[in-house]
LOMI-733441 format. One record per residue: residue in three letters; z, x, y of N, C-alpha, C in turn; residue number from 1. Coordinates in pm, 1 decimal, padded with zeros to 6 digits. Each point is the difference from the previous one (the first is absolute). Example, Ala and Ser with C-alpha at 12.3 -4.5 7.8 and 13.67 -1.06 7.14 Angstrom:
(ALA,(00780.0,01319.0,-00569.0),(00000.0,-00089.0,00119.0),(00000.0,00090.0,00120.0),1)
(SER,(-00072.0,-00035.0,00105.0),(00006.0,00082.0,00119.0),(00073.0,-00077.0,00109.0),2)
% end
This chain:
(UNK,(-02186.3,02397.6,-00516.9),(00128.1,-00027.0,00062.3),(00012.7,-00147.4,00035.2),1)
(UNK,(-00129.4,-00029.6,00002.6),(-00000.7,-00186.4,00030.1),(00065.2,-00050.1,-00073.5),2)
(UNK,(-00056.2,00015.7,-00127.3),(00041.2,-00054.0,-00128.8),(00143.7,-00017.4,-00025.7),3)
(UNK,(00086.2,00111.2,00052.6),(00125.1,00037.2,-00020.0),(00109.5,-00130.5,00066.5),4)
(UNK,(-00092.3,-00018.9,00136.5),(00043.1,-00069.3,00095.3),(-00021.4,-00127.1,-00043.0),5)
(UNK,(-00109.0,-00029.8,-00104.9),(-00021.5,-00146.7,00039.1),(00081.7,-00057.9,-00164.1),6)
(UNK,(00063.3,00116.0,-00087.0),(00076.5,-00013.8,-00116.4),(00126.5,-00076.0,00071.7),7)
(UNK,(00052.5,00108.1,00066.8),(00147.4,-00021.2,00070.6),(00006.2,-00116.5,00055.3),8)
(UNK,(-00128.0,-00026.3,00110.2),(00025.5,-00180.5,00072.7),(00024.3,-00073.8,-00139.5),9)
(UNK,(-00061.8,00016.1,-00073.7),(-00031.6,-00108.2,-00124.6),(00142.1,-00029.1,-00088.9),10)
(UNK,(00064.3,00123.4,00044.3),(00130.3,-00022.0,-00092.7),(00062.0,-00056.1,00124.5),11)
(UNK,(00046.1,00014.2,00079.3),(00071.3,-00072.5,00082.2),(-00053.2,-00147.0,00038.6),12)
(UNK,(-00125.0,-00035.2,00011.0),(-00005.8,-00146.4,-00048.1),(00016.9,-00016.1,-00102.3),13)
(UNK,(00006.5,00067.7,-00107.1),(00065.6,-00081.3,-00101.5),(00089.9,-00010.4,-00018.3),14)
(UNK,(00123.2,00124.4,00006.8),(00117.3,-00068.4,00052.7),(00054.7,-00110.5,00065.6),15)
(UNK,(-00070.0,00003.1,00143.2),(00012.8,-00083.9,00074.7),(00004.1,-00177.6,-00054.4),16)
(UNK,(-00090.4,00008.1,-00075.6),(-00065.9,-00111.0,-00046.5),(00093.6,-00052.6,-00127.5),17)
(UNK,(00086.9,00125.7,-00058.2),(00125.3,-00063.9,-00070.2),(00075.7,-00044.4,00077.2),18)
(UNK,(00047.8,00071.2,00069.5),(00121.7,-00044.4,00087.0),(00006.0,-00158.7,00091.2),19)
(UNK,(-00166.2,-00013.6,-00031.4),(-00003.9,-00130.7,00053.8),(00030.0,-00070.8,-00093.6),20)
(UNK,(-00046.6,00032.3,-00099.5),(00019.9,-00126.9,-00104.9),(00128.7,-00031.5,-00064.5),21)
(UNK,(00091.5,00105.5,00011.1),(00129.2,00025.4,-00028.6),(00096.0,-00117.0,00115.8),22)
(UNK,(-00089.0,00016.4,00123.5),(00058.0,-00070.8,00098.1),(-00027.0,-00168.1,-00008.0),23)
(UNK,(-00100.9,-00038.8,-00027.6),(-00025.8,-00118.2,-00060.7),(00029.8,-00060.9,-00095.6),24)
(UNK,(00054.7,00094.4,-00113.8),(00060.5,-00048.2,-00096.9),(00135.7,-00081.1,00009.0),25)
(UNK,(00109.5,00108.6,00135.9),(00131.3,-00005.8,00041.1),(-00059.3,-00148.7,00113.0),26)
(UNK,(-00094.5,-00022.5,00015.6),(-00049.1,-00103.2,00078.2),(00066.8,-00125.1,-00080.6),27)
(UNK,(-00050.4,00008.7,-00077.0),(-00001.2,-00116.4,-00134.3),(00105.2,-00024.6,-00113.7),28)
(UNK,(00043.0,00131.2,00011.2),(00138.3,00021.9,-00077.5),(00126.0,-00039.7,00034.1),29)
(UNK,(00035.2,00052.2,00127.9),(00150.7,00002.6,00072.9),(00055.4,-00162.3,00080.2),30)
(UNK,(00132.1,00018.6,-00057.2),(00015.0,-00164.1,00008.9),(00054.5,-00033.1,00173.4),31)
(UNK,(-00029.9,00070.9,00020.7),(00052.8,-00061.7,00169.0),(-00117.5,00087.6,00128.7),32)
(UNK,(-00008.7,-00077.4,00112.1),(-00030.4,00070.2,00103.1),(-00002.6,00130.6,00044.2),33)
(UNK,(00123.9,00024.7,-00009.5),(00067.9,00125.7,00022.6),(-00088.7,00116.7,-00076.3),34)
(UNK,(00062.2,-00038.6,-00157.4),(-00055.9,00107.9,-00083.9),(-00159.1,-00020.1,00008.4),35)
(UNK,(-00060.5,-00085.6,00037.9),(-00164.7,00003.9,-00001.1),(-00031.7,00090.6,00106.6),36)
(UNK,(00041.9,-00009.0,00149.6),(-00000.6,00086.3,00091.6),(00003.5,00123.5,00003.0),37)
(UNK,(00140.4,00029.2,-00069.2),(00016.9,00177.8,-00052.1),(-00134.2,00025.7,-00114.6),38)
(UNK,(-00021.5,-00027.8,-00070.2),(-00118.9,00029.9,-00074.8),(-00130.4,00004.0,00069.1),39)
(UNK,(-00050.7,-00127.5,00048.1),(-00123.4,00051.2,00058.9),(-00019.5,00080.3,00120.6),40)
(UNK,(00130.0,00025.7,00105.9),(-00009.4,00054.0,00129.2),(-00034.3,00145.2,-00075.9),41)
(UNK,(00109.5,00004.4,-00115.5),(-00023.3,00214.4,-00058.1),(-00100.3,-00007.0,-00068.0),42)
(UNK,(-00018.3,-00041.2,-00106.6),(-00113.5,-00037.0,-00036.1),(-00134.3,00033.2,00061.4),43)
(UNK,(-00028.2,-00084.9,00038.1),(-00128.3,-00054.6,00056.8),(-00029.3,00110.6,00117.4),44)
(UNK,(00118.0,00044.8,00098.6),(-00021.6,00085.5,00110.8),(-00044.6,00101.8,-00040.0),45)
(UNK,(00107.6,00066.6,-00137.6),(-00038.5,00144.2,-00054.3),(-00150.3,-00023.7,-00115.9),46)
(UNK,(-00013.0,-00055.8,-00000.4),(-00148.2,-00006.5,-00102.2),(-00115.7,-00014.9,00127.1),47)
(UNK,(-00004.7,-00104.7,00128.3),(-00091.8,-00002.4,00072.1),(00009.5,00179.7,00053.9),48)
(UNK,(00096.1,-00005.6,00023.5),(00008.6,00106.1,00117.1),(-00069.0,00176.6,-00144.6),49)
(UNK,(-00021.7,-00031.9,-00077.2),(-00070.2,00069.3,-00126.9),(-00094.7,00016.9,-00004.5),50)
(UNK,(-00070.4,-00118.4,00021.4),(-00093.4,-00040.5,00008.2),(-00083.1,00039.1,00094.4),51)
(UNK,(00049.5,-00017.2,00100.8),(-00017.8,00065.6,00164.7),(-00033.3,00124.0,-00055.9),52)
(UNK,(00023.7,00040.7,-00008.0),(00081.9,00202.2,-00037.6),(-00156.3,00037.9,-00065.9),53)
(UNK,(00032.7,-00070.1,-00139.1),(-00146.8,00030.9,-00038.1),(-00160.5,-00056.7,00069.2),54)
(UNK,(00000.7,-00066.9,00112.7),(-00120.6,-00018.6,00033.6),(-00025.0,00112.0,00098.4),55)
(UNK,(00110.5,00020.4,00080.1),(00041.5,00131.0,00067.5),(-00080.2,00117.5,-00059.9),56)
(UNK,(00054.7,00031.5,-00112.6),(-00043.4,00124.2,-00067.6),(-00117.4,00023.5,-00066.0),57)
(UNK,(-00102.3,-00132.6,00009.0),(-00080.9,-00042.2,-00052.0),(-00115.6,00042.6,00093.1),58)
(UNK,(-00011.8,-00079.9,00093.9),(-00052.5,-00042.4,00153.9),(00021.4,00157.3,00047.0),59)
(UNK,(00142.5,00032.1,00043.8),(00063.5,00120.4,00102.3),(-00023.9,-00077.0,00097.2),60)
(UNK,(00017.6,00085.9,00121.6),(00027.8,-00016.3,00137.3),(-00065.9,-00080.3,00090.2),61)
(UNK,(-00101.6,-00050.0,-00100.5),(-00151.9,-00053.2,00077.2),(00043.3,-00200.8,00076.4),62)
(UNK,(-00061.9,-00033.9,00024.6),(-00028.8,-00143.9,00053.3),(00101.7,-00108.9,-00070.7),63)
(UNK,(-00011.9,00002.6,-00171.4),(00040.4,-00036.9,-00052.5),(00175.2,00035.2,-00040.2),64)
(UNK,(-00017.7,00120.6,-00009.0),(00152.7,00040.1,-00032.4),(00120.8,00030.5,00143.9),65)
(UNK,(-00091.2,-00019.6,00098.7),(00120.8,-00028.7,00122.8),(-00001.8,-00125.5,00001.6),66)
(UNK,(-00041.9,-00095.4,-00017.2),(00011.7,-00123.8,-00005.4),(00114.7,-00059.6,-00143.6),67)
(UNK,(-00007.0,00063.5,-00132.3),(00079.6,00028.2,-00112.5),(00137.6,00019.4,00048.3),68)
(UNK,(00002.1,00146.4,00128.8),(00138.1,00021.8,00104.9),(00049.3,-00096.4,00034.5),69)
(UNK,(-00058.2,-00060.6,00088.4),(00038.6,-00028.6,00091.8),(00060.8,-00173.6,-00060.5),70)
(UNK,(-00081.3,-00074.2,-00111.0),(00075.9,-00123.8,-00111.3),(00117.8,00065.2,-00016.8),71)
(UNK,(00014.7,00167.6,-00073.0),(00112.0,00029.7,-00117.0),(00147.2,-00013.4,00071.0),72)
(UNK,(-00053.1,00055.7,00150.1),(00129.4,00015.0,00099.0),(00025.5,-00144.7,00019.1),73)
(UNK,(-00096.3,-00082.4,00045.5),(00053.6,-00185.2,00029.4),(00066.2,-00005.2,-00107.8),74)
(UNK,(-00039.5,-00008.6,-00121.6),(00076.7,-00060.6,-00145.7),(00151.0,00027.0,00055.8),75)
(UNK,(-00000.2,00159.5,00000.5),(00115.5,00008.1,-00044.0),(00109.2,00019.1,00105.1),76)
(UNK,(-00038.6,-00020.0,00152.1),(00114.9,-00069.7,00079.8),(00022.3,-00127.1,00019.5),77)
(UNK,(-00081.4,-00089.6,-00054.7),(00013.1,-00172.2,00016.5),(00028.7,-00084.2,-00146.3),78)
(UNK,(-00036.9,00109.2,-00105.5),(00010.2,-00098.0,-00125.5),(00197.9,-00017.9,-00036.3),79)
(UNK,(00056.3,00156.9,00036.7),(00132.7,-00065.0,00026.1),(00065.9,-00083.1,00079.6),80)
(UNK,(-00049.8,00003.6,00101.3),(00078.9,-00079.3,00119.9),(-00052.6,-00157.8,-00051.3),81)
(UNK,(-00150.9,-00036.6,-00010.2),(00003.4,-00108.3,-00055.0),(00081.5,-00077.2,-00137.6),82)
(UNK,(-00018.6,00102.4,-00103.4),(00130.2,-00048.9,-00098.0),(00118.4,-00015.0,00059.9),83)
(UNK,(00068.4,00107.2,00077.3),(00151.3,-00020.3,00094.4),(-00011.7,-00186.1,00051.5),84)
(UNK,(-00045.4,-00013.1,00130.7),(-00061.5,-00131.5,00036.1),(00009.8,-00113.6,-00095.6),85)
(UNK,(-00082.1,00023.6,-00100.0),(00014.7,-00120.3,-00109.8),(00094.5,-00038.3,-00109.6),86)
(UNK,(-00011.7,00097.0,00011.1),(00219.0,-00007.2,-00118.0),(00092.3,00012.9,00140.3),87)
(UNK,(00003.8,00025.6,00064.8),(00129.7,-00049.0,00146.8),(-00103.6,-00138.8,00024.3),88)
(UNK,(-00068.1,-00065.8,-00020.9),(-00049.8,-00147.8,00032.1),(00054.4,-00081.1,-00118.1),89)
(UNK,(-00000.7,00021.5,-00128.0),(00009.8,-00025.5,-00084.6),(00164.4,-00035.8,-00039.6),90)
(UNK,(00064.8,00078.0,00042.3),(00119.2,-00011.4,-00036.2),(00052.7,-00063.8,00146.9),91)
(UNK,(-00033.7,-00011.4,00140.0),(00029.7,-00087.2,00086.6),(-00043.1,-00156.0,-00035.1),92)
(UNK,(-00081.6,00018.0,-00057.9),(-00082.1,-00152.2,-00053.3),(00096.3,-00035.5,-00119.6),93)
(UNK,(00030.4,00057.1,-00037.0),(00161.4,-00063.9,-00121.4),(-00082.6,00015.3,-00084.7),94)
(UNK,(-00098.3,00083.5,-00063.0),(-00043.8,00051.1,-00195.4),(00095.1,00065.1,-00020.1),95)
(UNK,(00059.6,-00045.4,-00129.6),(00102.2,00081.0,-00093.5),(-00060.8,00105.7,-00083.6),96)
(UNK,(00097.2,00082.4,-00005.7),(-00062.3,00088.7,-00128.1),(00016.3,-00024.0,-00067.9),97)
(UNK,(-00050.6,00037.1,-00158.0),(-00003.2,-00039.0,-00103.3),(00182.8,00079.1,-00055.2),98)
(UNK,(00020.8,-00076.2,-00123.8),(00112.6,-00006.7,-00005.2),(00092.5,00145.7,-00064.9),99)
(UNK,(-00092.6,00086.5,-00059.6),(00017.1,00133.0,-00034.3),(00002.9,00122.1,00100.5),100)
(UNK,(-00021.8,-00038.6,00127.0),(00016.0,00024.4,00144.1),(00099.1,00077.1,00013.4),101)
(UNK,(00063.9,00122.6,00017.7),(00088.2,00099.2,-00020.7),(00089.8,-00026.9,00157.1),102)
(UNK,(-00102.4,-00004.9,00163.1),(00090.6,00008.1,00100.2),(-00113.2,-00064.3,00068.1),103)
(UNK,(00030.2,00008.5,00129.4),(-00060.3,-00104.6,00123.2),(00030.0,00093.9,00099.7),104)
(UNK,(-00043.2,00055.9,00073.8),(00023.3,00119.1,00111.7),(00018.1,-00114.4,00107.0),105)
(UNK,(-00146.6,-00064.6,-00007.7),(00021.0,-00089.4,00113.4),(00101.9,-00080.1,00021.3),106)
(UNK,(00099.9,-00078.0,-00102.5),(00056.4,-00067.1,00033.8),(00136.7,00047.1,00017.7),107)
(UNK,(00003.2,00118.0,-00079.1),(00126.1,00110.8,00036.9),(-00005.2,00030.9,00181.1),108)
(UNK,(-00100.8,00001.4,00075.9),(-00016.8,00021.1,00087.9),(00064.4,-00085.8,00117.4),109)
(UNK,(-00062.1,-00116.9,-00037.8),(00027.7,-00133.1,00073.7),(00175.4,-00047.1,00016.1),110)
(UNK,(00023.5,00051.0,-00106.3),(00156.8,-00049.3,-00046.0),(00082.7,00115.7,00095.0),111)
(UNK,(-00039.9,00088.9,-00005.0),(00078.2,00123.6,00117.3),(-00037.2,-00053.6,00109.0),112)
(UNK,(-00107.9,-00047.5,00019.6),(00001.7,-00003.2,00180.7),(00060.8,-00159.8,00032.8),113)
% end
C-alpha cells in the first residue's frame, strides 16, 4: 500500500513540477508585467501547491507533511494578495501595458471615483 502512496506523491510532483515550468515559461514569454504576474501567481501557486500535495501523500501526517500543510496554506493566502500588491504598485508607478491589452480595471476604476 506504500508503494501505491509513494506512486501518487510522484505523480503529483510531477505534475506539479510542469506547472512550474509552464509558469516560467509565461515568465519569459508574456510581454508586460501584468501578463507575467497572471502566469506565474496561477502557475507557480497551482504547481507548488502540487507539489505540496504530493510530499503530503508521500510523508502523510508525520513531521514532515504538517510542515508540507502548513507552506501549502501560506502559498496560497499570500501568493495572491502579493501579486494583487504588485500589479496595484505597478500600475500606480505608471507601467503601461503592453499594447494588445484588451481593458485596465484599474484605471476604469480611478476614472469613476
Amino acid at each position: 500500500m506504500s508503494d501505491l502512496y509513494g506512486i501518487i506523491g510522484y505523480v503529483f510532483i510531477f505534475i506539479g513540477l510542469g506547472f512550474d515550468i509552464i509558469g516560467c515559461i509565461g515568465l519569459i514569454r508574456l510581454p508586460d508585467v501584468y501578463c507575467r504576474l497572471q502566469s506565474v501567481v496561477k502557475c507557480v501557486t497551482f504547481g507548488t501547491c502540487m507539489i505540496l500535495v504530493g510530499a503530503i501523500v508521500i510523508k502523510g501526517f508525520a513531521g514532515t507533511g504538517v510542515k508540507a500543510l502548513v507552506c501549502l496554506v501560506f502559498l496560497l493566502l499570500t501568493a495572491p494578495t502579493a501579486a494583487h500588491a504588485l500589479s496595484k504598485g505597478a500600475h500606480v508607478f505608471g507601467i503601461k501595458q503592453c499594447d494588445r491589452s484588451v481593458c485596465d480595471k484599474y484605471e476604469e476604476d480611478k476614472n469613476r471615483d
